[in-house]
N, C-alpha and C positions, 0 to 999 in steps of 0.2 A: 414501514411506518411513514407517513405523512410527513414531507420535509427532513425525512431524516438525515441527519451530520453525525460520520463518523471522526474522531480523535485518534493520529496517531499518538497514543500517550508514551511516546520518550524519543530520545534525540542518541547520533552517534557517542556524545562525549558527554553523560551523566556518571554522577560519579559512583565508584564502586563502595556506596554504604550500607547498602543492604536495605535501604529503606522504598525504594520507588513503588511494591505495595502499599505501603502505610498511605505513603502519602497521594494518592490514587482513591484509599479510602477515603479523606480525609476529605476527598475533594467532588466525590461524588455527588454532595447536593449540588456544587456551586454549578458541574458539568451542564447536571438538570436542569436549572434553572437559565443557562445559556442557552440550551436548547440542542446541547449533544444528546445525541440517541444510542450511539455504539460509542467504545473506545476499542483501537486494536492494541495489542498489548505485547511484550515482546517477546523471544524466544522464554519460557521461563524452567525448561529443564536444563540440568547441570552442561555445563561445558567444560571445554580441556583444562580452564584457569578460571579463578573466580573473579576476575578481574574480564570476562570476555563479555560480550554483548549476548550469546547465547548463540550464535551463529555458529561456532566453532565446535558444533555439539558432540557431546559423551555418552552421556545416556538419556534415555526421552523418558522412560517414566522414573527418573530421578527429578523430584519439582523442587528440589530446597530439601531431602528427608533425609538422607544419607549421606555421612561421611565418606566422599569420595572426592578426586583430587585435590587434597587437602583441604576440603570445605564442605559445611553441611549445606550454608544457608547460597544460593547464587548471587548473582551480581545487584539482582532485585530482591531478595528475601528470603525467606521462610515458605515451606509448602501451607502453612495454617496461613501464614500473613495473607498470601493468594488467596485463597480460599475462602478468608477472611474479608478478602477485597471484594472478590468476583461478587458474594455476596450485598455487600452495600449497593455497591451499582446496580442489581439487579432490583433493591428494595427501592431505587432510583427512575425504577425501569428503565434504564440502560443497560443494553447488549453488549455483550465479552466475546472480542472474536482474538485467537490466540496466534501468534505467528506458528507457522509449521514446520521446519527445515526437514527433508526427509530425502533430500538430495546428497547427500553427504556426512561420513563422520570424522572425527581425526583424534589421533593422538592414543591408539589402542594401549593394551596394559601390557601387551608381551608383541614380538616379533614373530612372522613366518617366515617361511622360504616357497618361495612359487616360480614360475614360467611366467614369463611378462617380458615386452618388447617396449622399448624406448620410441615416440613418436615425434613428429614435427608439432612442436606447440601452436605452431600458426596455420598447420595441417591436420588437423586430428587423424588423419586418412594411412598417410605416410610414413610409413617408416625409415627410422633415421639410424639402427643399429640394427646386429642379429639379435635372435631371440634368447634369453639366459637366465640365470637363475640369480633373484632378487629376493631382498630382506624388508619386508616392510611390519609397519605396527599396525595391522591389520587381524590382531586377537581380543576381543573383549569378553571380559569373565563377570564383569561388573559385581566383585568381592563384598562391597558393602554394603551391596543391595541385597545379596545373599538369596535369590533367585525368586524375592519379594513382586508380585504382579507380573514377572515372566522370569523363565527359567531357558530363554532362548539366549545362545551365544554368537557371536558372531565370527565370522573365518575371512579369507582371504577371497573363498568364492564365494563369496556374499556380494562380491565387491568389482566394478569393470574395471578401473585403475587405481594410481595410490600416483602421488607426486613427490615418495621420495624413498630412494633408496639406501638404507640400513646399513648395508653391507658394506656396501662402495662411498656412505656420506653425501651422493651424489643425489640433486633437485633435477626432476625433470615431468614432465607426464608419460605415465609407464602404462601400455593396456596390457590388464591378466589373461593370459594366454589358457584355453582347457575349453572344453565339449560349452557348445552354446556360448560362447563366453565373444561377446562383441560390445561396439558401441551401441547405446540406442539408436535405432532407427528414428525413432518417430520424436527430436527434439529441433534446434534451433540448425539453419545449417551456417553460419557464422563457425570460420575456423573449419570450415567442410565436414564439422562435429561435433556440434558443443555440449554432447554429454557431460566430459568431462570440465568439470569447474577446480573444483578445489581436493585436501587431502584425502581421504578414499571415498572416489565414487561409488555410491549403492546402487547395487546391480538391481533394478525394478521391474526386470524380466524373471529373476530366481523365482521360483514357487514358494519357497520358504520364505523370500524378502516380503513378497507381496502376503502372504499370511501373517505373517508377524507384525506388520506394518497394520496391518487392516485391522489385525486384534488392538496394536496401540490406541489407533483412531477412534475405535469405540469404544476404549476405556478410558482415552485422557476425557474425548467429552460429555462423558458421564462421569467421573470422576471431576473434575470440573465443573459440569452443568454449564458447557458453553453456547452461545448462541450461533458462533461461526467458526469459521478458521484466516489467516491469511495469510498464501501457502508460496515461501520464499520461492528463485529460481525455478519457475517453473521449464523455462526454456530451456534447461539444460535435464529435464526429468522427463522419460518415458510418458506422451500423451496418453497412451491406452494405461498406463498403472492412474493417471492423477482422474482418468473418467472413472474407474470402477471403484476407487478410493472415496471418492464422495458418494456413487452409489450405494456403497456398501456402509456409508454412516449414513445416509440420508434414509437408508430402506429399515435401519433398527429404530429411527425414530419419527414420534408423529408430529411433530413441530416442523414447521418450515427454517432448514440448517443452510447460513449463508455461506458463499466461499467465494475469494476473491483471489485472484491471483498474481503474482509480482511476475510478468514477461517484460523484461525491461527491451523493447526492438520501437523503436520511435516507426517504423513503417508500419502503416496500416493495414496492405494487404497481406502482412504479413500473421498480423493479429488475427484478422478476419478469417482467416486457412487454420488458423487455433481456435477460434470459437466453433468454426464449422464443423472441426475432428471433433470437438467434445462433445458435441450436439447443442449447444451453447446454453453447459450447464452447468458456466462459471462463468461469475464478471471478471473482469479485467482491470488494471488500473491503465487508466487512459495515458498512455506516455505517449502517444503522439502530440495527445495538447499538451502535455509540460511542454515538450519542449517545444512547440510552435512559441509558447508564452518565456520562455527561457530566450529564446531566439526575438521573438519582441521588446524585450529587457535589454537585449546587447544593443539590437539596431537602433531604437529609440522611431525618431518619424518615419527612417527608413523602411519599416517594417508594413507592409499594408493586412491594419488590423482585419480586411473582411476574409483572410485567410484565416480564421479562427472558427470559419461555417464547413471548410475543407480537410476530409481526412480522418477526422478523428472519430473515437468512440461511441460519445456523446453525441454525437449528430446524426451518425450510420447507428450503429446499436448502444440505442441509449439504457434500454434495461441490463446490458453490460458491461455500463460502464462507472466505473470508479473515478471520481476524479479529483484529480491533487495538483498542488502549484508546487511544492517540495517534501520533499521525506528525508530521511537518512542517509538513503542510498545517494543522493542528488547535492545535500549541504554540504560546502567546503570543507574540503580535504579527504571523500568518500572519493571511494571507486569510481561511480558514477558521475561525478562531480560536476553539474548542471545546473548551481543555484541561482534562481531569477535575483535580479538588483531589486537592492528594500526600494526604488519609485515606484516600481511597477507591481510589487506586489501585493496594493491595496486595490490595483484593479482588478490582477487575477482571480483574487478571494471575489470580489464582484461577480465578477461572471460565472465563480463553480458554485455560490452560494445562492446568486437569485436567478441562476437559469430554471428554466422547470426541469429538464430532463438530466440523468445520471445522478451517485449517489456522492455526494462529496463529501473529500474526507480531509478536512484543519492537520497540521503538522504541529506536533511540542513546541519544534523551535520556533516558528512562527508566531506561535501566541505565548509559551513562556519562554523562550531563548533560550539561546544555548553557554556549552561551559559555562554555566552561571552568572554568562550577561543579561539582563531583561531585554525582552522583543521591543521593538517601535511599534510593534503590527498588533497589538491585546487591544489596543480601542477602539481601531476601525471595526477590527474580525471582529469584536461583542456588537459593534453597531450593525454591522452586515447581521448577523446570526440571528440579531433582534428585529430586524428586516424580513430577514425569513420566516421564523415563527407571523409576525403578525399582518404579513403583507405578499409575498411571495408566493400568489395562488393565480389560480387561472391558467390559459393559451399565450403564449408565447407570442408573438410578433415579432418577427427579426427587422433591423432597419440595418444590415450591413451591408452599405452601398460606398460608402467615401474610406479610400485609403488609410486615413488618420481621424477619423470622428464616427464612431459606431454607436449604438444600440438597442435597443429591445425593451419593447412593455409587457407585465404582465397585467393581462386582462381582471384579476382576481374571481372571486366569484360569489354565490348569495352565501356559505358556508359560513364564512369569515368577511362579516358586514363592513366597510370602509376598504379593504383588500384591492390588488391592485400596484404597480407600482413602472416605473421608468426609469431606464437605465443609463447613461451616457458615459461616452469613454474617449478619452483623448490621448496619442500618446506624441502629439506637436503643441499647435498652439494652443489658446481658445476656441472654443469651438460651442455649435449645438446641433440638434438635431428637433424638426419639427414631425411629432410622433402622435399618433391616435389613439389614444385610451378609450375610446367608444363613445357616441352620442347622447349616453345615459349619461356621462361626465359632465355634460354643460354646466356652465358657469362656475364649479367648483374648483375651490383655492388649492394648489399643488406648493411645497415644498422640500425643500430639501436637504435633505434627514443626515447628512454627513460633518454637514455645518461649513461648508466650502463654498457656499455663495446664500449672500443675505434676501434674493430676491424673492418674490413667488410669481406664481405661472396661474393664471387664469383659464381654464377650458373655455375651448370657445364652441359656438353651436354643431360645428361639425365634430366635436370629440377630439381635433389637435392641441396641442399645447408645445407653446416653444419651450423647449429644455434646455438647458446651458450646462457645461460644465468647462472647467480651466484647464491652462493646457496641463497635459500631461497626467491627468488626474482623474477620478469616477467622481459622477455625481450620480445620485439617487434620489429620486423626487417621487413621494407619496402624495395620497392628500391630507390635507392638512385640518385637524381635527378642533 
């Protein structure tokens, strides 16, 4: 879709009332009318506790329907509420793409005993004990579901490790020892192995893993009626299971099914060696530019903005890329924990919103905040977003040549009549930037749309126009109607 803004619709610390479909419905026109196109949405089958994010998953085709771990409905709702939801959006025309966790599950109903060896947490490779027999909760019967939409159970060899031992009390990373039974080859090599993430690894080499899996994928999104997916820890997951997993929903249906992936590795050639295994037929979310922009946030002048043209996604594979100033995983007091300073993140949204290339995508807490504080950031991000709908067309022109004073015009085009627009960034003093919007511009009055300086800007005969913006700040200059 044309400009299109995806939503991540929720934050680390929402609270556990069951309502964050309702209110999702609730809010679907106002999405539209901003000019969000997708929202991604969060894990929404049962986890270990109803108080979980959805991360810490139990059963995947449990959506809210079944009494299991003391609870019917999850941390976000009801299976109807969902269903309920995805619906309105769709009467919104906005896309439902669902988080996928398929990396891992935890917290089984009963205990095994199996072969498994203790390893070097900071070595996946190495082992750190003999090999012996371990008790892990690596049994699911899933009782309440009562073998409702799959009658598939899950074992110990389902599984490459498990992070804690039963028997002994003892935390550790343990690989399941038996015929074929290894780390993945083909994931992140961080830790010499980063299959393993968290409590039991899913083996994505088993045959049974990948058939069962593959049956989920085409029943949640029909069952659903989803437009995407966006499919957690991919770096720690079997490359060859996550290419034939989209193949295999993509080939049952005739709609074009998006899928985006969380590799959270800030290097780029690293990204690049993963789009090229898949055949690059998934996007990515751009973390090499968070954190160039997280890293611009700390420095302040020191940081020289025309490294913002270097490394990343959006610039090398822009039809791959994703891109975001913060999510979940990046906001204070996440794992990740990367969050840009609120000055600089009226410029970020700047730049993922009115560049032409990659798909951006707005974060909950940034536009409604989080733990139930209001955001700073809902007036600018509605005035960018309104920028983009009615002005953010055309070729690009980069003007990133000075250390601390950048940006780029979009040319517009005859589609979208007045279209058009100039971008300027400063992360020092004041500053500007003398820029060409094209010779067809002459004489016409440019201002600027953020409300940050009361001047205007005259085109002159050659199509430049002086642009100003204050220090430390974006300015955005249309013309003025």
């Amino acid at each position: 879709m044309e400009n299109g803004v995806m939503m991540q619709y929720f934050e680390w610390n929402l609270p556990n009332d069951g309502n964050l479909w309702n209110k999702l419905k609730a809010d679907a026109k106002h999405l539209h009318e901003t000019g969000v196109t997708a929202v991604w949405i969060p894990p929404a089958y049962k986890a270990d506790e109803q108080q979980d994010e959805g991360y810490a998953t139990y059963d995947l085709y449990d959506l809210g329907e079944f009494n299991q771990k003391n609870t019917v409905r999850t941390k976000y709702g009801t299976k109807q509420e969902l269903k309920d939801m995805i619906d309105e959006l769709h009467k919104y025309q906005i896309s439902v793409y669902l988080d996928v966790v398929l990396n891992h599950k935890v917290r089984g109903d009963y205990t095994e005993k199996f072969e498994a060896v203790e390893v070097d947490p900071q070595n996946r490779n190495k082992t750190i004990d003999e090999k012996r027999s371990i008790q892990g909760w690596t049994g699911y019967e899933f009782q309440g579901r009562n073998n409702k939409y799959s009658d598939f159970k899950w074992h110990y060899y389902h599984f490459t490790g498990v992070e804690y031992d039963d028997a002994t009390r003892k935390t550790g990373v343990f690989r399941i020892l038996g015929e074929n039974k290894n780390w993945a080859q083909n994931v992140d090599h961080e830790k010499s192995n980063y299959d393993f993430l968290l409590g039991n690894d899913i083996d994505l080499k088993h045959p049974e893993v990948i058939s069962e899996l593959n049956k989920w994928g085409l029943w949640i999104t029909k069952e659903l009626n989803l437009d995407g997916i966006r499919m957690d820890a991919i770096k720690h997951m079997d490359a060859q299971f996550i290419k034939q997993f989209l193949e295999t929903i993509r080939s049952a249906r005739s709609e074009p099914f998006f899928a985006v992936g969380e590799y959270w590795n800030g290097d780029f050639d690293t990204l690049q060696k993963y789009l090229e295994f898949v055949d690059y037929k998934i996007t990515l979310f751009d973390v090499p530019l968070h954190y160039k922009m997280f890293q611009a946030s700390q420095l302040g002048k020191d940081f020289d903005l025309t490294k913002f043209k270097e490394d990343c996604l959006v610039t090398k594979f822009p039809i791959n890329a994703v891109t975001f100033v913060d999510n979940h995983d990046s906001q204070h007091g996440s794992s990740l924990e990367s969050q840009i300073q609120d000055w600089f993140k009226p410029i970020a949204y700047g730049l993922i919103l009115l560049m032409e290339k990659g798909y951006p995508c707005i974060f909950y807490g940034d536009y409604y905040g989080t733990e139930g504080k209001p955001s700073p950031h809902k007036v600018i991000i509605d005035i960018l977003l309104d920028v983009r709908q009615k002005y953010a067309y055309g070729e690009q022109i980069y003007y990133f040549d000075h250390p601390n004073t950048i940006g780029f015009v979009r040319t517009g085009d005859d589609l979208h009549p007045g279209s058009g627009l100039a971008l300027v960034i400063s992360n020092s003093e004041d500053g500007y930037k003398i820029m060409n919007v094209g010779p067809n511009r002459k004489g016409e009055t440019w201002h600027e749309i953020t409300g940050s300086i009361p001047e205007e800007v005259i085109i002159d005969e050659n199509g430049d126009g002086r642009f100003t913006v204050k220090g430390s700040k974006l300015a955005v200059w249309v013309k003025k109607i």
